[in-house]
C-alpha positions as CSV (number, residue, x, y, z in Angstrom):
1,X,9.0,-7.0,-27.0
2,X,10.4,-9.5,-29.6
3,X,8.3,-8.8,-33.1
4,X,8.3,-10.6,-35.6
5,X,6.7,-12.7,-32.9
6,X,7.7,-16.2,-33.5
7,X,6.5,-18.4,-30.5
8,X,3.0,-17.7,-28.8
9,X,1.5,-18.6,-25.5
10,X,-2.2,-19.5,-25.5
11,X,-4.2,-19.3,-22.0
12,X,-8.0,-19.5,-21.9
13,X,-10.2,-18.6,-19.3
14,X,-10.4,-21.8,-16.4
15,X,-13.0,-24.2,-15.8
16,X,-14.7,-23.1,-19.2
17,X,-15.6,-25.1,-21.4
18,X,-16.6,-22.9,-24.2
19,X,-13.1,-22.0,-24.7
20,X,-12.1,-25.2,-25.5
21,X,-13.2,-25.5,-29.7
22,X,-12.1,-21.4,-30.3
23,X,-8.7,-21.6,-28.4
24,X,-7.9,-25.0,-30.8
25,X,-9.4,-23.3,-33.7
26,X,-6.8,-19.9,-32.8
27,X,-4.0,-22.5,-32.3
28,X,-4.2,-24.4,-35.8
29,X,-4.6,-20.9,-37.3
30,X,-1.0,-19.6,-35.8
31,X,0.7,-22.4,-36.6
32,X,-0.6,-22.4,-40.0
33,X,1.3,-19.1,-40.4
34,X,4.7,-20.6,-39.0
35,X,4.5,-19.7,-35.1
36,X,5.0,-22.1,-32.4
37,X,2.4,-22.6,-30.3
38,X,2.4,-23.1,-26.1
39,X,-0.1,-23.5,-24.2
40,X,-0.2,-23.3,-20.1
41,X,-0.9,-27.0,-18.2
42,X,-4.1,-25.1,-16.7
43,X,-6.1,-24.6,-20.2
44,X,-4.5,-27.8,-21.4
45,X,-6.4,-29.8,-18.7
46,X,-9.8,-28.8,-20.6
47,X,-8.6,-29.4,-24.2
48,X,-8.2,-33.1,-24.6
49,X,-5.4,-34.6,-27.0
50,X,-3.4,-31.9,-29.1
51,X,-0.3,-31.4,-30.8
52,X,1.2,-28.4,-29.2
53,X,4.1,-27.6,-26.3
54,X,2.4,-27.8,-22.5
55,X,4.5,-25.9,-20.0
56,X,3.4,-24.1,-16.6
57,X,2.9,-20.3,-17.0
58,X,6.1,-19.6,-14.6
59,X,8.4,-21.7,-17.5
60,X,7.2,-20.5,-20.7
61,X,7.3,-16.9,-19.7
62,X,10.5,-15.9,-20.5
63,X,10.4,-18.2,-23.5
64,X,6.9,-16.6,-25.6
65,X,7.6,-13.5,-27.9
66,X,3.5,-12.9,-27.1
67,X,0.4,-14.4,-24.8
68,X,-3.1,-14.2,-26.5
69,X,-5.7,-14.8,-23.4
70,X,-9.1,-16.0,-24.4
71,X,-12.0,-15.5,-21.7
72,X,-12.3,-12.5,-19.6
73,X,-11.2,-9.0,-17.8
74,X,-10.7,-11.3,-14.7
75,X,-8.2,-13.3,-16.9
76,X,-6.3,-11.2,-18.3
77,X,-5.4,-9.7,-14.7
78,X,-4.4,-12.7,-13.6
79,X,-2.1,-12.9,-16.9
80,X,-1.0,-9.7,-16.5
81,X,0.4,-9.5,-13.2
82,X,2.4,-13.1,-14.4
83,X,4.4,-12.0,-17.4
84,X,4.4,-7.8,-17.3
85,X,7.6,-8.4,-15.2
86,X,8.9,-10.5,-18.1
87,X,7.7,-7.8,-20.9
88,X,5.5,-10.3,-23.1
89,X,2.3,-8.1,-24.7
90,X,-0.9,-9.7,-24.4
91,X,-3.6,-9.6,-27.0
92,X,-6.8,-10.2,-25.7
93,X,-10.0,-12.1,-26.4
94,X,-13.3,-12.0,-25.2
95,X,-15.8,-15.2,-25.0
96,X,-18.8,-12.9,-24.6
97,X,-19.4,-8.6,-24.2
98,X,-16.4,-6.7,-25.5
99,X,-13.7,-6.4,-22.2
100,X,-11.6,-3.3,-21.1
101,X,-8.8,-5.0,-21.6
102,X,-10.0,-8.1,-24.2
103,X,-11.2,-6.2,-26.6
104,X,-11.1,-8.6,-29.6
105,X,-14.4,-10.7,-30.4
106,X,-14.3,-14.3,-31.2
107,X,-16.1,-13.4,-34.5
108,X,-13.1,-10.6,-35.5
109,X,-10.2,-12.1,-33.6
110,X,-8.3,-14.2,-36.9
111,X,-8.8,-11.3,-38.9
112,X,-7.7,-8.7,-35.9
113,X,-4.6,-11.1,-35.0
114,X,-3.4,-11.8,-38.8
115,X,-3.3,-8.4,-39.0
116,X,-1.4,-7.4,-36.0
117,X,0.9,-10.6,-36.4
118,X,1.7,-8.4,-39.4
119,X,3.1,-5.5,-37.4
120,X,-0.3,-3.7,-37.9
121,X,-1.0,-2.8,-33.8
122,X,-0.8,-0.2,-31.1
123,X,1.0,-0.2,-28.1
124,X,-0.5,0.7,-24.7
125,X,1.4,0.1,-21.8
126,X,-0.5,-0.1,-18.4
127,X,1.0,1.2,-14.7
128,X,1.1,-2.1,-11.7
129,X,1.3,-1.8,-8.5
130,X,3.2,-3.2,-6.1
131,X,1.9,-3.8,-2.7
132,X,4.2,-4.8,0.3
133,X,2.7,-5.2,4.0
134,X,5.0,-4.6,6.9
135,X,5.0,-6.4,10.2
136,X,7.0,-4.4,12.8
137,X,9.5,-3.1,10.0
138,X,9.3,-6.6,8.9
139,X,7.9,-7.4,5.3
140,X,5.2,-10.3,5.6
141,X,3.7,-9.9,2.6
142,X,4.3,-8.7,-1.4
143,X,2.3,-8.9,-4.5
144,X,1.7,-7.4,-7.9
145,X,-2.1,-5.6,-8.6
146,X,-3.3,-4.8,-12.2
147,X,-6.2,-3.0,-11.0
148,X,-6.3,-2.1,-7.4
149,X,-5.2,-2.8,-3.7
150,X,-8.2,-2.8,-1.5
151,X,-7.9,-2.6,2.4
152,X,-11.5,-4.1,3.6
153,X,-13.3,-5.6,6.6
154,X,-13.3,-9.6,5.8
155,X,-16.6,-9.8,7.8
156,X,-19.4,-7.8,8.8
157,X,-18.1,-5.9,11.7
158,X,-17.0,-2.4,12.9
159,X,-15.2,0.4,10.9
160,X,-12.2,-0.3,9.7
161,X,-9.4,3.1,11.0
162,X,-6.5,3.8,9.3
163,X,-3.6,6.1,8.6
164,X,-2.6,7.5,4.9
165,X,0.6,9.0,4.0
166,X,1.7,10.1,0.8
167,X,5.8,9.7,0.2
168,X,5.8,10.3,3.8
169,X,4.0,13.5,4.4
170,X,0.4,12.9,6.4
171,X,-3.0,12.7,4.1
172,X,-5.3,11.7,6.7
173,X,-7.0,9.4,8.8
174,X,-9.7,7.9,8.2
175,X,-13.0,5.8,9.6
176,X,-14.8,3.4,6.4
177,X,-15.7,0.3,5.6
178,X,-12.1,0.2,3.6
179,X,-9.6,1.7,0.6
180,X,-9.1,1.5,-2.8
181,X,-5.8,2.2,-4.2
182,X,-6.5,2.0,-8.4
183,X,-4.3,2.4,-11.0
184,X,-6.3,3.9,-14.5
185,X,-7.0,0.7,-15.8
186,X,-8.9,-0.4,-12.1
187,X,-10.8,2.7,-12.3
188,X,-13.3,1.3,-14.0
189,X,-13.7,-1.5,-11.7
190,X,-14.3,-1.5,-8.0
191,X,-13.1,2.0,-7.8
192,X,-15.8,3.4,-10.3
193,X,-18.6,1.5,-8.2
194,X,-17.2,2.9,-5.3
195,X,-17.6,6.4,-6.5
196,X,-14.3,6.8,-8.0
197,X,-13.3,9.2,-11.3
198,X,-12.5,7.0,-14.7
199,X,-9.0,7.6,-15.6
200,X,-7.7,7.6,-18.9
201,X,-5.4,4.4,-18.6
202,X,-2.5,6.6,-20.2
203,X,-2.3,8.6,-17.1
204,X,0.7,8.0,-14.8
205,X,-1.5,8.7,-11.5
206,X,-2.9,6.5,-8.7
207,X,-6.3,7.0,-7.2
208,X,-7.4,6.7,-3.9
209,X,-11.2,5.8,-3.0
210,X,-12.8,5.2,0.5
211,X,-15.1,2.9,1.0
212,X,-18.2,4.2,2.6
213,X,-16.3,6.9,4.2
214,X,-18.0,7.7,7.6
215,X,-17.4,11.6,7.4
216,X,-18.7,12.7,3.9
217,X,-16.2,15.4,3.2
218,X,-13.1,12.1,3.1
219,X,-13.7,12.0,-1.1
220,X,-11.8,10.1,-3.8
221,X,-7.8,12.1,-4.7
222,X,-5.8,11.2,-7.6
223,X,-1.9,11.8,-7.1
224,X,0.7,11.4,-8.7
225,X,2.2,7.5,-10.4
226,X,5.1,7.7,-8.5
227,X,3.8,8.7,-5.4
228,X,4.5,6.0,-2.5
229,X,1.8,5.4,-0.4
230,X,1.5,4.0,3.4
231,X,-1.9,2.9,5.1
232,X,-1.0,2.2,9.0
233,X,-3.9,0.3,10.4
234,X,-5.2,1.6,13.8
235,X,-7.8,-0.4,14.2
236,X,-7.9,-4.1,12.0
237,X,-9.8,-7.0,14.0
238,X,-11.2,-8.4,10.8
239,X,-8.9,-6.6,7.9
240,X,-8.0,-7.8,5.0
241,X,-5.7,-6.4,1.8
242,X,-7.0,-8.1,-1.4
243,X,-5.1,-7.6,-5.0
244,X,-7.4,-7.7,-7.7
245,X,-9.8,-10.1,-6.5
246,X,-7.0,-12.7,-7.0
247,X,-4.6,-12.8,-3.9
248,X,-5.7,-11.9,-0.5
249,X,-3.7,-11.3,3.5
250,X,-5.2,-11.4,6.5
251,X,-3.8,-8.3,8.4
252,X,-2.8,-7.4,12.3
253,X,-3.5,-3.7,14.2
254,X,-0.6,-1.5,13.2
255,X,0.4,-3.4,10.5
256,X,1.8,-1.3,7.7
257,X,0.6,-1.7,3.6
258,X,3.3,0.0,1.3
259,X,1.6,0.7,-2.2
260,X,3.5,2.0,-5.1
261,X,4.1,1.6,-9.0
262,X,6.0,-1.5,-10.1
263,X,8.9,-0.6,-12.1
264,X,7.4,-2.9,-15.4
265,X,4.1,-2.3,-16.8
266,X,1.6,-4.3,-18.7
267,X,1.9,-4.4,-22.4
268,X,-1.6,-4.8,-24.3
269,X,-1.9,-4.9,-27.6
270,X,-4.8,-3.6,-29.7
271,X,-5.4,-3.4,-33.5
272,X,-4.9,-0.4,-35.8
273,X,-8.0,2.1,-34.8
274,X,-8.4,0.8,-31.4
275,X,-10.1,3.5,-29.1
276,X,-10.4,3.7,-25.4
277,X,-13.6,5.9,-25.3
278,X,-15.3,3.6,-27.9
279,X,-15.1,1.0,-25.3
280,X,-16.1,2.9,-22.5
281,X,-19.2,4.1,-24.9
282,X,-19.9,-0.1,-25.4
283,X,-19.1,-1.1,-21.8
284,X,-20.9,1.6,-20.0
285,X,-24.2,2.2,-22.9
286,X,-23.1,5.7,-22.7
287,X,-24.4,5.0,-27.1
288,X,-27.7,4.2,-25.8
289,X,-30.5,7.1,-26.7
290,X,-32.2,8.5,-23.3
């Protein structure tokens, strides 16, 4: 992490057009304080004529001391999992509801960012995954996940059986409609719907999380970060393994899915005070009087 931060990336959320007045808005206002301003080719398609640097996100990301992502939770994974391996922190902004990871409002964010422009932040780095799928020993697929690897029927059909091993030693088998493998922070996503224990995202642990397990005693485990998981599929007419919603592989019986923890990690940044269990208490109406 570079700080003072001298040269920012802004990325709004796609295909939105209320992003378009509050990311210009958030770009006069850092360059009024001195930093250079980028912003991706995506989010510069919906903004019209400007005066600031255009560059695809794969170019400017070793070039940005910091990325500021306006829109959503479904954004910022998708940011995430682009310049974590590149160690630029990510501030975060939400259009609407406060986020789980953009946790700044459009109504507090120049006063938030001024301040943490400043130096006045906290830290709070976040565990990847790394997924790899294995063809006959033969790796036929990779990819990054912020919040989870899911193994799932594509379509409506039978049970999908499978193999777990955990850094080689045999978990179990198992007959469900699929698997979640979640780090903390996807533990409030699919893996919490699915039944799945909220993890403090400072924990170095994974979790595991059937899905519609056909014997009830197959429950959610957590184990330990660096623990290297293998799913063998035993039966996958109609499987898929899908990486946070965002990328997607159409698997074969016995193919192979390798999970484990990516050796970077996201890098959020949240102002002074910031407090996970206030957000959950927002997020989740766990404020609300019964």
């Amino acid at each position: 992490m570079n700080f003072p931060f001298k040269t920012v990336a802004l990325i709004g959320k796609r295909k939105s057009p209320a992003v378009v007045t509050p990311l210009l808005y958030l770009a006069e206002f850092l360059s009024g304080r001195g930093l250079s301003v980028m912003i991706d080719n995506l989010t510069a398609e919906q903004l019209g004529d400007h005066p600031y640097t255009v560059m695809p996100l794969e170019e400017m990301q070793k070039q940005i001391d910091l990325a500021i992502v306006m829109g959503g939770d479904g954004t910022m994974l998708n940011i995430a999992r682009t310049f974590s391996p590149h160690h630029v922190p990510l501030i975060g902004v939400n259009q609407g509801r406060l986020g789980f990871l953009t946790d700044l409002t459009l109504e507090n964010m120049y006063e938030s960012i001024a301040a943490m422009l400043s130096g006045n932040y906290v830290t709070e780095q976040r565990l990847l995954l790394s997924a790899r799928v294995l063809r006959n020993d033969v790796e036929v697929f990779s990819g990054l996940a912020f919040n989870e690897v899911v193994v799932h029927r594509s379509q409506i059909s039978s049970m999908v059986e499978f193999e777990v091993r955990i850094n080689g030693e045999y978990l179990y088998n198992q007959r469900a409609d699929g698997l979640i493998v979640s780090t903390p922070t996807g533990s409030t996503a699919y893996a919490m719907s699915a039944g799945g224990p909220i993890l403090h995202p400072g924990l170095d642990v994974l979790e595991l999380v059937p899905i519609c397990p056909h014997t009830l005693s197959n429950r959610p485990i957590v184990v330990h970060g660096a623990s290297v998981l293998e799913i063998l599929m035993h039966h996958s007419d109609d499987i898929r393994v899908r990486l946070d919603s965002h990328t997607s592989f159409d698997m074969q019986m016995h193919d192979k899915i390798i999970v484990s923890r990516h050796p970077q990690h996201a890098h959020l940044l949240h102002p002074e005070g910031h407090s996970y269990y206030h957000t959950l208490r927002e997020k989740l109406q766990w404020n609300q009087l019964l």
